[in-house]
C-alpha positions as CSV (number, residue, x, y, z in Angstrom):
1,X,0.0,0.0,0.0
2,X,1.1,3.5,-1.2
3,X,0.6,5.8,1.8
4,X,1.0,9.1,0.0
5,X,-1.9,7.7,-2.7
6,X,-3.9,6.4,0.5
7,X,-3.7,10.7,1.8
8,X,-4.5,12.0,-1.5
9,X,-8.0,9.3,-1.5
10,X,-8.4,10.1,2.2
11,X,-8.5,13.6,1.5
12,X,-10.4,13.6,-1.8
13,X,-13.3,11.8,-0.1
14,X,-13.3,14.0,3.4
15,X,-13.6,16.8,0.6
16,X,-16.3,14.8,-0.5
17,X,-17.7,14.8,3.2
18,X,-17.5,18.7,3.8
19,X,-18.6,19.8,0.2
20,X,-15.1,21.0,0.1
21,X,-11.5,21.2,2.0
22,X,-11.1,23.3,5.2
23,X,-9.3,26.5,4.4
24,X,-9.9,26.1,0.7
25,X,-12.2,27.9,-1.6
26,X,-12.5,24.5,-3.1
27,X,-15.5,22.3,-3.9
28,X,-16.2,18.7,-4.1
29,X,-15.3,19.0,-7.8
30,X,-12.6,21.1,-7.2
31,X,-11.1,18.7,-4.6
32,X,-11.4,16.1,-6.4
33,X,-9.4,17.5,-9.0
34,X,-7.1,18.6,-6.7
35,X,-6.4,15.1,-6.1
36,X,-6.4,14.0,-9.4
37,X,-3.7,16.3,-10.0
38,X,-1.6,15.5,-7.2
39,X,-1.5,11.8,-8.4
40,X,0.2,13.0,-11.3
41,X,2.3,15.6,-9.8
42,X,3.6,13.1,-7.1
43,X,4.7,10.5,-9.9
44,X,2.1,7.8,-8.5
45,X,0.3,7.9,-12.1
46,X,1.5,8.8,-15.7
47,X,-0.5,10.7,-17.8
48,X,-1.3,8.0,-20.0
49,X,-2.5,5.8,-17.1
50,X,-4.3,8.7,-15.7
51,X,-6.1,9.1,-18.8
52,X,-6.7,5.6,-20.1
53,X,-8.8,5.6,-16.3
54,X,-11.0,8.0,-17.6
55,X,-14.1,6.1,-18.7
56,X,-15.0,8.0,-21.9
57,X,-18.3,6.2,-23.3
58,X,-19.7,7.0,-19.3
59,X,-18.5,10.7,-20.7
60,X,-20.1,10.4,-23.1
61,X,-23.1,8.8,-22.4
62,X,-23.6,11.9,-19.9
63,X,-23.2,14.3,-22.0
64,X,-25.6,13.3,-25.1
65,X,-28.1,13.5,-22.4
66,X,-27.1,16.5,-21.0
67,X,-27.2,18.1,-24.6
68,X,-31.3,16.6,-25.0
69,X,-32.2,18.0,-21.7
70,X,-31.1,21.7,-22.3
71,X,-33.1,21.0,-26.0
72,X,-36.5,20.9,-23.7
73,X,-35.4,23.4,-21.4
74,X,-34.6,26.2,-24.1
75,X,-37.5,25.4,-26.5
76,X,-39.5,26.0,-23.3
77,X,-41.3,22.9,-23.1
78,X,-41.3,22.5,-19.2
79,X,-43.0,25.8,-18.6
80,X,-45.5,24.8,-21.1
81,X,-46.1,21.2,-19.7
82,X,-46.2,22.8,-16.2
83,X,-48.6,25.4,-16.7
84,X,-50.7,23.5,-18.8
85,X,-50.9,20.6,-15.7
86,X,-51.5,24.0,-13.3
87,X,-54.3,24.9,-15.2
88,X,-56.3,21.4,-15.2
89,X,-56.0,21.1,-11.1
90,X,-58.5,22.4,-9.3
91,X,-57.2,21.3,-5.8
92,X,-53.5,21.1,-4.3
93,X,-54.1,17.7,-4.1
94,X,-54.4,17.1,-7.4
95,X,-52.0,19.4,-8.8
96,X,-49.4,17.8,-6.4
97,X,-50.1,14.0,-8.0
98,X,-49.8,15.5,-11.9
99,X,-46.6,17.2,-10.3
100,X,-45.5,13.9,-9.1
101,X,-46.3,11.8,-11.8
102,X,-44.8,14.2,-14.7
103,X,-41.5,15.1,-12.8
104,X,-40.9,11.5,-12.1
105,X,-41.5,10.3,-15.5
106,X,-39.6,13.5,-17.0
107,X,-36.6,12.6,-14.7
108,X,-36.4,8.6,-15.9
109,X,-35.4,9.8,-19.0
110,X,-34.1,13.5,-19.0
111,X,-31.2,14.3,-16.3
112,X,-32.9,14.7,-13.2
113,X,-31.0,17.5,-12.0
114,X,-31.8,19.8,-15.4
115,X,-35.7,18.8,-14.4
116,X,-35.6,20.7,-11.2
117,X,-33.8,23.8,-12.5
118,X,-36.4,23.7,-15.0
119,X,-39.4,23.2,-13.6
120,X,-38.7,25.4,-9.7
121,X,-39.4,28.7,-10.9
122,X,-42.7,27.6,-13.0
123,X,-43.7,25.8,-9.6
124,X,-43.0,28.7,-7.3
125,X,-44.4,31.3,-10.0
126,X,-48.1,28.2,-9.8
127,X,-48.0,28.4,-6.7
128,X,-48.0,32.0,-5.9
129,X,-50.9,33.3,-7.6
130,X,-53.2,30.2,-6.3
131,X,-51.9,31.3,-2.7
132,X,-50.7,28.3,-2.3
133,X,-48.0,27.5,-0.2
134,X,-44.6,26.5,-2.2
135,X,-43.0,24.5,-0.2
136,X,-44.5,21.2,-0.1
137,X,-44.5,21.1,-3.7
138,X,-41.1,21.9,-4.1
139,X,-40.2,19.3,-1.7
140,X,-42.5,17.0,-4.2
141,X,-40.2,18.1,-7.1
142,X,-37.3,17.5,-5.3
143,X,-38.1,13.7,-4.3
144,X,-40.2,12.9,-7.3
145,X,-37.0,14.0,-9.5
146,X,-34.6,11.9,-7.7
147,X,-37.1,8.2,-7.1
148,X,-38.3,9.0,-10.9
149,X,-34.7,9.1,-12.1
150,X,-34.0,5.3,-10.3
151,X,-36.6,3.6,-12.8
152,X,-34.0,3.6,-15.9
153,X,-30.3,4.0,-16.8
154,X,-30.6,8.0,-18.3
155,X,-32.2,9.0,-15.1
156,X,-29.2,10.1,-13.0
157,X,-26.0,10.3,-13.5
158,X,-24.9,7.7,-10.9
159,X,-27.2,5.5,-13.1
160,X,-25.6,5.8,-16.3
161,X,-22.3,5.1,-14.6
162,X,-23.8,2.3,-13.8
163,X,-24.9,0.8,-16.8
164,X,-21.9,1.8,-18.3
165,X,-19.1,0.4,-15.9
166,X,-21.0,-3.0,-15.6
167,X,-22.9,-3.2,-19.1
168,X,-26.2,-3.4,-18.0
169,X,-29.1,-4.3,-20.8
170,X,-31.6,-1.0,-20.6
171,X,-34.5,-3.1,-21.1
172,X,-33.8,-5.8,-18.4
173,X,-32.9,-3.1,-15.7
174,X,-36.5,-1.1,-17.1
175,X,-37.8,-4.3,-15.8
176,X,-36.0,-3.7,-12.3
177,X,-36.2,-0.1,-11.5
178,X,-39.7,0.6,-12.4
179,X,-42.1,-0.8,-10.5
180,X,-40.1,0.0,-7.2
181,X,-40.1,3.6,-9.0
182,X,-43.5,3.9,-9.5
183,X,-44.3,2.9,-5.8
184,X,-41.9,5.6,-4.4
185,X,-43.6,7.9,-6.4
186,X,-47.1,6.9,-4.7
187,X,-44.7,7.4,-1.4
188,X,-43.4,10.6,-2.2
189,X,-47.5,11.9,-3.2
190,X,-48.9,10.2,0.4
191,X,-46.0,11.7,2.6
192,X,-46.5,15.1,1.1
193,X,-50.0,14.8,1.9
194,X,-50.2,13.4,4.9
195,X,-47.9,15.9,6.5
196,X,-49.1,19.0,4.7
197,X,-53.0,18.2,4.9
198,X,-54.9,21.6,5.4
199,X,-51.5,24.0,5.8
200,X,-51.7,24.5,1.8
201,X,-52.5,27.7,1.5
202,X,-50.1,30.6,2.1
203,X,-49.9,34.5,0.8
204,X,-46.9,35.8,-0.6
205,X,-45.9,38.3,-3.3
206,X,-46.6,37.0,-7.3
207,X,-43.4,37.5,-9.5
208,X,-43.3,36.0,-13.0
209,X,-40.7,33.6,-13.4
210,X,-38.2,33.9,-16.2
211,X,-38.4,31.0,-18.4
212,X,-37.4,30.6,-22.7
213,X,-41.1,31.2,-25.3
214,X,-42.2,28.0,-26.4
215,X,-41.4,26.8,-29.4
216,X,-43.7,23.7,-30.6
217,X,-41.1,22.7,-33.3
218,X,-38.1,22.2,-31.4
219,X,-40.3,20.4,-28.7
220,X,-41.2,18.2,-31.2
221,X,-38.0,17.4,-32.5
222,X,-36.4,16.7,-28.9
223,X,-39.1,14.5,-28.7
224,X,-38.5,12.5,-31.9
225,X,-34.6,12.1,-30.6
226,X,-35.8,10.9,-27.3
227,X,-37.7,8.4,-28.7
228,X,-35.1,6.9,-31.3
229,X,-32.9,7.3,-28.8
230,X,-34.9,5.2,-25.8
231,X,-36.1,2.9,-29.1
232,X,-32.1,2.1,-29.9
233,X,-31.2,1.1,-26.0
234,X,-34.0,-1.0,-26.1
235,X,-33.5,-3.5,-29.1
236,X,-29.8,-2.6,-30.2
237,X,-26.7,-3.7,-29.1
238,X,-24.9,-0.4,-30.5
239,X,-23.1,1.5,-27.9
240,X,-25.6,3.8,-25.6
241,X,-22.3,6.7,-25.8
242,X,-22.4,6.3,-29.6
243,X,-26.4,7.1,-29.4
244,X,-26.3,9.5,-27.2
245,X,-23.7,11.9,-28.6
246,X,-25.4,11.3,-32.4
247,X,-28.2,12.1,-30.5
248,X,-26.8,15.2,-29.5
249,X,-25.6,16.2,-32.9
250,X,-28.6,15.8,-34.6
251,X,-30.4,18.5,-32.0
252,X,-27.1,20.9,-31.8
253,X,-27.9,21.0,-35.9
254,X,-30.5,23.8,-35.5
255,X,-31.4,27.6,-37.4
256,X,-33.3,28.5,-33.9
257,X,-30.9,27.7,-31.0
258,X,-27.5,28.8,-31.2
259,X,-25.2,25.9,-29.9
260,X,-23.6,28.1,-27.1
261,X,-27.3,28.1,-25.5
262,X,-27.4,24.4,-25.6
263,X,-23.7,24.0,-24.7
264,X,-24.1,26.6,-21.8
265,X,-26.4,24.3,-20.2
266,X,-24.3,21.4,-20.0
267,X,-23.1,20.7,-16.3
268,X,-19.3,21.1,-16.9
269,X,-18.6,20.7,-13.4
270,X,-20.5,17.4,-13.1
271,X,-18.5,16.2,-16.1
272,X,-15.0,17.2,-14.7
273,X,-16.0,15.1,-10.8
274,X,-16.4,12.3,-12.5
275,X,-12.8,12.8,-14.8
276,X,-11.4,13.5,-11.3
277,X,-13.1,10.4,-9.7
278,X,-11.8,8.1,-12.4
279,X,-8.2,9.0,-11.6
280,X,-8.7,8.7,-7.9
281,X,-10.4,5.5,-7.8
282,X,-8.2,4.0,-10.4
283,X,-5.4,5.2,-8.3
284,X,-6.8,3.4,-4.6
285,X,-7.1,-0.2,-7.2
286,X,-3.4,0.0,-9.2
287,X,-1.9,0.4,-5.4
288,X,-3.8,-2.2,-3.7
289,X,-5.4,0.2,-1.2
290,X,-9.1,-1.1,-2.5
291,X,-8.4,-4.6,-2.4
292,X,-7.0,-3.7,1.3
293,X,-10.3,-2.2,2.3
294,X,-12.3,-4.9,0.5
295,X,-10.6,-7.4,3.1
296,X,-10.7,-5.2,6.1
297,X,-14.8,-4.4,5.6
298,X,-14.8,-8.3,5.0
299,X,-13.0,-8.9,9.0
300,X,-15.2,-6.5,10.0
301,X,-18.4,-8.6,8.9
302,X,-19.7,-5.8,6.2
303,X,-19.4,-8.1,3.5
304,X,-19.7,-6.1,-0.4
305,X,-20.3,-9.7,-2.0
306,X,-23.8,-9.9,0.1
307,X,-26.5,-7.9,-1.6
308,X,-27.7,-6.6,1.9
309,X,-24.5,-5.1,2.6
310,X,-24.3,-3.2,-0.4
311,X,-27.4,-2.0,0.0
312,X,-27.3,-0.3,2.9
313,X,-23.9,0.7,2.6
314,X,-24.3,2.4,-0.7
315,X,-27.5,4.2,1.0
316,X,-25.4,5.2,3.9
317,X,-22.6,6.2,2.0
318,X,-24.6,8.4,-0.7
319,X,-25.7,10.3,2.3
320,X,-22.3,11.1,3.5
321,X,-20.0,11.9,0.0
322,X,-23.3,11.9,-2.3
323,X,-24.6,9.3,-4.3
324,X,-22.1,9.9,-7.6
325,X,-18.6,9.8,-5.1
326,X,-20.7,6.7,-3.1
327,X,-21.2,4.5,-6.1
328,X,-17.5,5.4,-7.5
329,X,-16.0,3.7,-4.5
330,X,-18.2,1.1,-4.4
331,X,-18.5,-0.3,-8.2
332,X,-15.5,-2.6,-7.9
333,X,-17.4,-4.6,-5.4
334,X,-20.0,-4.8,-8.0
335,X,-19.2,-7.9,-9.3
336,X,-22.4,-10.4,-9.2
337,X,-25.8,-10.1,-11.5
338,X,-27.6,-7.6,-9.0
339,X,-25.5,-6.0,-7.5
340,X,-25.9,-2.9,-10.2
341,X,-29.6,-2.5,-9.7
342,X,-28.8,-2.6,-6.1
343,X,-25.9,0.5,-6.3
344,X,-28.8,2.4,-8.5
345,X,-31.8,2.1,-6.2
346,X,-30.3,2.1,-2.9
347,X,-28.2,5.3,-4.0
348,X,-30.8,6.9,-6.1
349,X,-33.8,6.7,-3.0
350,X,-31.3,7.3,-0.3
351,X,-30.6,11.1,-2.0
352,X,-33.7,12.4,-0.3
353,X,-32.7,11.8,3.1
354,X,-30.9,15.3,3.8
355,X,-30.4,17.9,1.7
356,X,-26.9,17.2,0.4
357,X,-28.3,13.7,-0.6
358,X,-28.1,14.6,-4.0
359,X,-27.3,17.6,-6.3
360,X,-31.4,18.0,-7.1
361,X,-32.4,19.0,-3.1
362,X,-29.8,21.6,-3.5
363,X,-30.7,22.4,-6.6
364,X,-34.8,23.3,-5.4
365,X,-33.6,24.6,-2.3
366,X,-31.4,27.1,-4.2
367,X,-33.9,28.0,-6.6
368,X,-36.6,28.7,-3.6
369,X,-34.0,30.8,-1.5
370,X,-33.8,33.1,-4.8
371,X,-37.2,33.6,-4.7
372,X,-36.9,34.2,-0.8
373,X,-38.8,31.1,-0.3
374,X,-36.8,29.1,2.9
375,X,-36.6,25.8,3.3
376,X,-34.6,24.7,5.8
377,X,-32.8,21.2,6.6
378,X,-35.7,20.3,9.3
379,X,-38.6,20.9,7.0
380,X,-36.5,19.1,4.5
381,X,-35.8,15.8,6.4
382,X,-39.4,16.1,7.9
383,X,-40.9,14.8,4.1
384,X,-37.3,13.5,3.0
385,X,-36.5,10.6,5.8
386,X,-40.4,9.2,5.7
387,X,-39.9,8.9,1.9
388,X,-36.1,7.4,1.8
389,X,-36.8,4.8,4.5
390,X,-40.0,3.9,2.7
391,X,-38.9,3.8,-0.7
392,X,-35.3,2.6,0.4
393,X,-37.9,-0.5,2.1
394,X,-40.2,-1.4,-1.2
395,X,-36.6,-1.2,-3.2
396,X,-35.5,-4.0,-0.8
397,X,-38.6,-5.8,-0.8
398,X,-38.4,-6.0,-4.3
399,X,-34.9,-7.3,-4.7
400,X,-35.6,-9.9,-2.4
401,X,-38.6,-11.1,-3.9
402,X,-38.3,-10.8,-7.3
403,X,-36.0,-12.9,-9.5
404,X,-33.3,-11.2,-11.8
């Protein structure tokens, strides 16, 4: 074992913890890259080896999607599906199970995190000028968005890592992430519910939310991609990365949206933590120090080769670094049949537990606070922990009692 590359993981992964490293204006992608770059500069990985690590089809894969989601957002098809579902509820009851149901089904195939940016400010703007209190529909958005994104392998970015990395069939993990999906997303409807029942209403000042004209033509045509494209993972064997980024082509060859829009929607940070990751983790395996910890978890009776302990380590653990950092370290343990529809439920559900669960709570939360809507980590884990322990529980269930 290589202590210096056993500091530089250590400290990577407590950068994870924090969101960042103490006394640095650094965060978790930026540490991450800091220790991606210290590999190198210590000698402990060559360039080459550093970059042969990189998993570019994952890249890839990302990306494509990425480039279809910022298609919907700028032809302004979320305001217009939004607003359209507004107008056909007559109760907050109602309107919160169409919000459930279309952000959940939105988020299986479109990146969940582009959903939420998306669709907040429509919400809040809804919400506002029925007098309705925001925030237990924001808190739907939020949790819908991330037990949506579990059903399939474009959902979340953790997902199509998955897939990827272990070259899971689309179709036959459809068959595994769905139902348990669907469930979470009667969870998420009945927690909101119950909890809010009779406290919906609330005054506040109307602002119109900023969001792109829509344009039926370009909805159209994302549409027609995002079909061929879902149409392609399911009966061909032809790379998903390939697919994706022709995918991404095709839409980036428009006369209405200039391809620095589309581009400047593309998460460039997401895409550089997971470069960084690649180096790091690939770093922990070439020196031993993963094999090291694979036998020490082992003593200690948290066995990775056991379903169960994956489980609920990987939903522990996505709670602590986040879900993308959690799955990272544990995908070499991910050697048996279920063990990736494991890593993608238990990781995916266990993102609503506390806000820095996943990138899509911070990403409402953020969006409310600039509309000086609070929501704070107690009102939060008051919906969130109900609807990860349940939803973490039916995903078990499932994998128990169904064969795969």
């Amino acid at each position: 074992m290589d202590l210096t590359v056993l500091l530089i993981f250590l400290t990577v992964y407590l950068g994870m913890i924090l969101g960042g490293l103490p006394g640095l204006n650094l965060d978790r992608t930026g540490a991450a890259l800091l220790g991606a770059i210290a590999l190198l500069v210590f000698g402990k990985l060559s360039f080459s080896e550093a970059w042969l690590a990189i998993d570019s089809s994952t890249l890839a894969l990302l990306f494509g999607l990425m480039v279809i989601s910022a298609q919907f957002r700028l032809s302004g098809f979320y305001t217009f599906l939004i607003r359209k579902t507004a107008a056909s509820c007559e109760s907050p009851r109602v309107l919160l199970a169409y919000l459930v149901a279309v952000v959940g089904f939105l988020s299986s195939l479109l990146a969940n995190d582009i959903v939420c940016l998306a669709v907040a400010p429509i919400l809040i703007e809804i919400c506002e000028k029925r007098a309705y209190d925001p925030v237990p529909f924001l808190l739907a958005l939020a949790c819908a968005a991330n037990v949506g994104s579990a059903a399939t392998l474009i959902g979340n970015p953790q997902n199509m890592l998955i897939g990827q990395k272990l070259g899971l069939h689309f179709g036959h993990y459809l068959l595994q992430g769905a139902v348990p999906s669907l469930l979470g997303l009667f969870v998420v409807w009945g927690v909101i519910c119950g909890f809010y029942c009779g406290h919906w209403q609330r005054e506040i000042e109307i602002t119109e939310a900023q969001a792109p004209p829509f344009d039926a033509w370009e909805t159209i045509k994302g549409f027609l991609v995002m079909l061929l494209l879902v149409a392609f993972f399911l009966a061909a064997e032809y790379p998903r990365a390939i697919i994706a980024l022709a995918a991404a082509g095709v839409l980036l060859c428009s006369r209405r949206m200039h391809s620095r829009e589309i581009l400047g929607l593309i998460d460039w940070q997401l895409l550089v933590l997971f470069i960084a990751l690649f180096v790091v983790i690939h770093s922990i395996e070439r020196y031993g120090i993963f094999e090291y910890l694979m036998q020490f978890s082992g003593k200690s009776g948290l066995d990775l080769r056991h379903p169960a302990w994956l489980f609920t380590l990987s939903a522990a653990l996505s709670n602590v670094v986040s879900n993308v950092p959690a799955v990272m370290l544990l995908l070499p343990s991910a050697t048996y049949p279920v063990a990736g529809p494991v890593l993608a439920l238990s990781s995916t559900f266990a993102g609503n537990l506390i806000v820095v669960g996943s990138i899509a709570n911070i990403i409402v939360i953020e969006q409310a606070a600039s509309r000086g809507i609070r929501i704070t980590w107690r009102e939060h884990a008051k919906v969130g922990v109900p609807v990860t322990l349940l939803t973490l529980a039916l995903a078990a269930v499932w994998l128990w009692l169904v064969p795969l």
